[in-house]
C-alpha positions, 0 to 999 in steps of 0.5 A: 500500500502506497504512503501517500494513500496513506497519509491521504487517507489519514488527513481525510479521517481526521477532517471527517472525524472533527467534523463529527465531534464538531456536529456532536458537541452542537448537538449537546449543547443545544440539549444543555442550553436552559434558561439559569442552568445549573453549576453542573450544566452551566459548567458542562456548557462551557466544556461542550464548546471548548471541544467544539472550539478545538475540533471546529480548528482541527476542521479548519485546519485538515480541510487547509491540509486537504486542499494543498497537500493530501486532496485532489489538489487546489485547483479541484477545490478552489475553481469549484464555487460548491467549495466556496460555499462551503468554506462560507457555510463553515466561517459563517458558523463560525462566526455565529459561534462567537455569541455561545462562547462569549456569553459561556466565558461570561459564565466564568465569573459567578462559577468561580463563586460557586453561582450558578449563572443568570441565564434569562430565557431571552438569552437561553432562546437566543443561544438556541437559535444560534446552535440550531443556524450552525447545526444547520449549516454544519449538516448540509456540508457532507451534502457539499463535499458529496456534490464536490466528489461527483465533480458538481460544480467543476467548469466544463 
């Protein structure tokens, strides 16, 4: 068996796989998110998006890896406009991500108090509303790459 199907196979494995613990942890924190959650669950909260923080990076950096080095190399990706969308599905939840981690480190304050922290119900639906916008975005990028593999989107 050739190296580089090897090493091609492995930077795929760990692309597909954080996109998985990315999905999975989403998915556990929308089923978290509660107006005033506990010490245990607000703490849990801030755990499920560290790992999501570090496996959305690990994403990050194995589609980068993937493109330039172990895919079907830049030009498959990079004249593909599925591919852009892609990448802006991915930065646009993101982005999004940043309103659940802000407030989650805002949390930090009264659970080194021991306090659980106040969580309006205003702000605990709007979280939820963030989650379910990533999941959603998240969930149609294997459609995507899906639609890439088969050549959708290639000029001519």
């Amino acid at each position: 068996m050739p190296e580089d199907l090897l090493s091609r196979a492995g930077m795929a494995y760990a692309h597909e796989l954080s996109f998985m613990v990315c999905f999975a942890a989403l998915t556990a924190e929308r089923l978290m998110i509660r107006p005033d959650p506990d010490q245990g669950t607000a703490t849990k909260l801030i755990i499920t998006d560290i790992i999501y923080g570090l496996a959305a990076l690990t994403l990050l950096g194995s589609g980068i890896m993937r493109v330039l080095y172990f895919g079907q190399g830049s030009e498959f990706y990079t004249q593909n406009p599925l591919f852009w969308w892609k990448v802006g599905l991915y930065l646009g939840a993101g982005a999004l991500s940043l309103y659940p981690t802000i407030t989650y480190i805002l949390w930090a304050i009264p659970l080194r108090k021991g306090e659980a922290p106040n969580v309006s119900a205003g702000v605990a639906s709007r979280i939820g509303w963030v989650i379910n916008i990533e999941l959603v975005a998240f969930g149609s990028l294997p459609f995507m790459a899906s639609l890439m593999a088969r050549g959708v989107g290639l000029p001519g």
